[in-house]
NUVOBA-581065 format. One record per residue (C-alpha): residue number from 1; residue in three letters; x, y, z. Coordinates in steps of 0.001 Angstrom, whole numbers, plus 500000, padded with zeros to 6 digits. Layout:
N
+-----+-----+--------+--------+--------+
:   n : res :     c1 :     c2 :     c3 :
+-----+-----+--------+--------+--------+
: NUM : ALA :      X :      Y :      Z :
...
+-----+-----+--------+--------+--------+
end
This chain:
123
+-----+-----+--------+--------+--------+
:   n : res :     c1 :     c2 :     c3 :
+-----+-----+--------+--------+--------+
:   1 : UNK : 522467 : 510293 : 483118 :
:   2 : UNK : 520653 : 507896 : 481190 :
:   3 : UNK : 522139 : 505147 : 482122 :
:   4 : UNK : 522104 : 506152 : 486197 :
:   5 : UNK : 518215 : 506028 : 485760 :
:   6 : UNK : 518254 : 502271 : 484203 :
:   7 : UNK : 520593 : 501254 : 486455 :
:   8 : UNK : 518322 : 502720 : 489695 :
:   9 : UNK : 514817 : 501223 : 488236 :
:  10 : UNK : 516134 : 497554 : 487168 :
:  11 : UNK : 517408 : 497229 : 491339 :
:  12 : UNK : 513941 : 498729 : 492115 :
:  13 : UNK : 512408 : 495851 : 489783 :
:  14 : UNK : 514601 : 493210 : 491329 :
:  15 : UNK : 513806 : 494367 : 495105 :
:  16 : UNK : 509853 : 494448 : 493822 :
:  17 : UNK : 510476 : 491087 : 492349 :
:  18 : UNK : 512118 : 489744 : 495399 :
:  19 : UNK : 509654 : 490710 : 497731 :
:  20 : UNK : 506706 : 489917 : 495488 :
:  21 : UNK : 507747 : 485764 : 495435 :
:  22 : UNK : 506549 : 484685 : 497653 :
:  23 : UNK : 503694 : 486613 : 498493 :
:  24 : UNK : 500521 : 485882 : 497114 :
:  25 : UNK : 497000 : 487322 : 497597 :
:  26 : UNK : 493834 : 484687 : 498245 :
:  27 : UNK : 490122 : 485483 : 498716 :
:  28 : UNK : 490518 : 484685 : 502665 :
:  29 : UNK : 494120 : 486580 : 502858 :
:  30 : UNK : 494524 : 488730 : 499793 :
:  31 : UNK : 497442 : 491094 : 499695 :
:  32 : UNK : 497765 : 494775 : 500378 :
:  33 : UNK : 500031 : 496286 : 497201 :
:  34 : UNK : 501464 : 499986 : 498360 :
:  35 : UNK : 502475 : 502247 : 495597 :
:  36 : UNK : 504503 : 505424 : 496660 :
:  37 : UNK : 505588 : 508120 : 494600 :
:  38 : UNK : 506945 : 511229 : 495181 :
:  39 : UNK : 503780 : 513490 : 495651 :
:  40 : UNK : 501189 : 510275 : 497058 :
:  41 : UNK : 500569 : 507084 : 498359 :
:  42 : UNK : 497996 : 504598 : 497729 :
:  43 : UNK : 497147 : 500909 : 498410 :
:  44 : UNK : 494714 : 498246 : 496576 :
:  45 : UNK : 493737 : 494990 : 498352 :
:  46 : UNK : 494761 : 491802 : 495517 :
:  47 : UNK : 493066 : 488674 : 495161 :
:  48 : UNK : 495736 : 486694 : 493375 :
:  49 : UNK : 493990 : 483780 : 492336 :
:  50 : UNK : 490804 : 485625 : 490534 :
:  51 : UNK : 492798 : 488399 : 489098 :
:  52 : UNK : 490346 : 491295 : 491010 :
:  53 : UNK : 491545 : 493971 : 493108 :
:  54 : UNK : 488588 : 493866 : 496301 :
:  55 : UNK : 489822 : 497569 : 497525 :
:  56 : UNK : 492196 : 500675 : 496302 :
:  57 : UNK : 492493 : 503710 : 498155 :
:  58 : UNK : 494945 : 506565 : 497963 :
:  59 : UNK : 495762 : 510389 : 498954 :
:  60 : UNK : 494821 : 511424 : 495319 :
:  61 : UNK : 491282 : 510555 : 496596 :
:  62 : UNK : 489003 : 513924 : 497042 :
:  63 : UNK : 488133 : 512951 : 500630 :
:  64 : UNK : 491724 : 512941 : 501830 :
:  65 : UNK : 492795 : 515632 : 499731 :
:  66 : UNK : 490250 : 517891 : 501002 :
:  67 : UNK : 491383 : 517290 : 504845 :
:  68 : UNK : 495704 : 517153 : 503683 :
:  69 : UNK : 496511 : 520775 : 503029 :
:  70 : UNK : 499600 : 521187 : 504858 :
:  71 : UNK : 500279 : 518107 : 506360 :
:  72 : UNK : 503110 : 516038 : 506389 :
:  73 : UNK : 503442 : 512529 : 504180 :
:  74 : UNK : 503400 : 511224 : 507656 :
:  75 : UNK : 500269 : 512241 : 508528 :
:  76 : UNK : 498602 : 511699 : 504820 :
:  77 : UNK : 499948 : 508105 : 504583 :
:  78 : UNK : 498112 : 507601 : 508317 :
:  79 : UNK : 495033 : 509242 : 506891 :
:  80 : UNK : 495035 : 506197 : 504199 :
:  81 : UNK : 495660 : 503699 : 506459 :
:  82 : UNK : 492619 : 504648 : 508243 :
:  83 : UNK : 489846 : 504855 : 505404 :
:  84 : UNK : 491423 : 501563 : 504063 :
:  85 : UNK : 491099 : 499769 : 507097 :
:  86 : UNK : 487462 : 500826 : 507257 :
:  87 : UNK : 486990 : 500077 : 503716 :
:  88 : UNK : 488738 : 496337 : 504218 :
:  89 : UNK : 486606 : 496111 : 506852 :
:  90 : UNK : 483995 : 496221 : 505286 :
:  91 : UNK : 484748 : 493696 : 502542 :
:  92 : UNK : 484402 : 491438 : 505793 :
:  93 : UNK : 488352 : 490985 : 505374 :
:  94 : UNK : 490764 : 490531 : 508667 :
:  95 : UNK : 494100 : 489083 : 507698 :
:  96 : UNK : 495909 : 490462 : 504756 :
:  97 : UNK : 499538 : 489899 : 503356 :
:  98 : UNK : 501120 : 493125 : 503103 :
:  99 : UNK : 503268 : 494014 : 500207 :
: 100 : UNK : 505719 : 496672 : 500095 :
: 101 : UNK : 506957 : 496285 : 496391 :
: 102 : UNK : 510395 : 497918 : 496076 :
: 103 : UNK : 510164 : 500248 : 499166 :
: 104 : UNK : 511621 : 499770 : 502628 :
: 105 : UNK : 509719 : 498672 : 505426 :
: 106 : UNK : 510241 : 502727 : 507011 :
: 107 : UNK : 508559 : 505864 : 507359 :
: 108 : UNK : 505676 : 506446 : 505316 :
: 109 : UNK : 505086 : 502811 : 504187 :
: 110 : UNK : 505104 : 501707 : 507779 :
: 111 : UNK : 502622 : 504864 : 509118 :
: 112 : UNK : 500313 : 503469 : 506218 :
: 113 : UNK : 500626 : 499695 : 507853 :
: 114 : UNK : 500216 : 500988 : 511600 :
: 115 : UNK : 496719 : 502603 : 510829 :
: 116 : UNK : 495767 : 499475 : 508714 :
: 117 : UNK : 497145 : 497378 : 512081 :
: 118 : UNK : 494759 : 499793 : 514169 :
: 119 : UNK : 491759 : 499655 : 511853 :
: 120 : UNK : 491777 : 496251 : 513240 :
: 121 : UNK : 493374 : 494255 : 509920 :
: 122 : UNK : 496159 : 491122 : 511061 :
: 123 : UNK : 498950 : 491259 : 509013 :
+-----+-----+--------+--------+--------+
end
């Protein structure tokens, strides 16, 4: 059992690691980090070269946990997507570098990158 687990998180590390090389964050493009777990999603805008995350965001937030009672991770991830691309906005930010870590470019992680896209944020 034990060893199953190791086995499953060192090829997540190596597919974050992968993906992470050559993408890196700058004040004019910094990069949008997703996180997904099980129960929630979030997302923090990275500026690589100070060290400072400009914007985080995520469905354990009370304002989208207020409005997600019954929906579908679908639906919540979209709900992010939207408030961050406001909130990006409003750092006066328009081209990002998106960064999926070790997920695949499907489902919730791309609902989350549409409603950035529609926000108005160039990927």
């Amino acid at each position: 059992m034990h060893s199953e687990v190791k086995q499953r998180t060192i090829k997540q590390r190596k597919r974050q690691l992968r993906v992470r090389k050559y993408l890196k964050g700058t004040a004019v493009k910094p990069r949008l980090c997703v996180f997904k777990s099980n129960a929630h999603i979030s997302a923090q805008l990275i500026d690589d070269e100070s060290g400072r995350t400009l914007v985080g965001f995520g469905s354990y937030s009370k304002e989208i946990k207020a409005a997600s009672q019954g929906k579908a991770k679908k639906e919540l991830a979209t709900m992010v997507g939207q408030k961050l691309g406001v909130k990006i906005k409003e750092q006066k930010v328009d081209q990002i570098i998106f960064d999926r870590g070790s997920n695949k470019y499907h489902g919730v992680i791309a609902a989350l990158a549409d409603a950035v896209r529609e926000a108005g944020i160039k990927f």
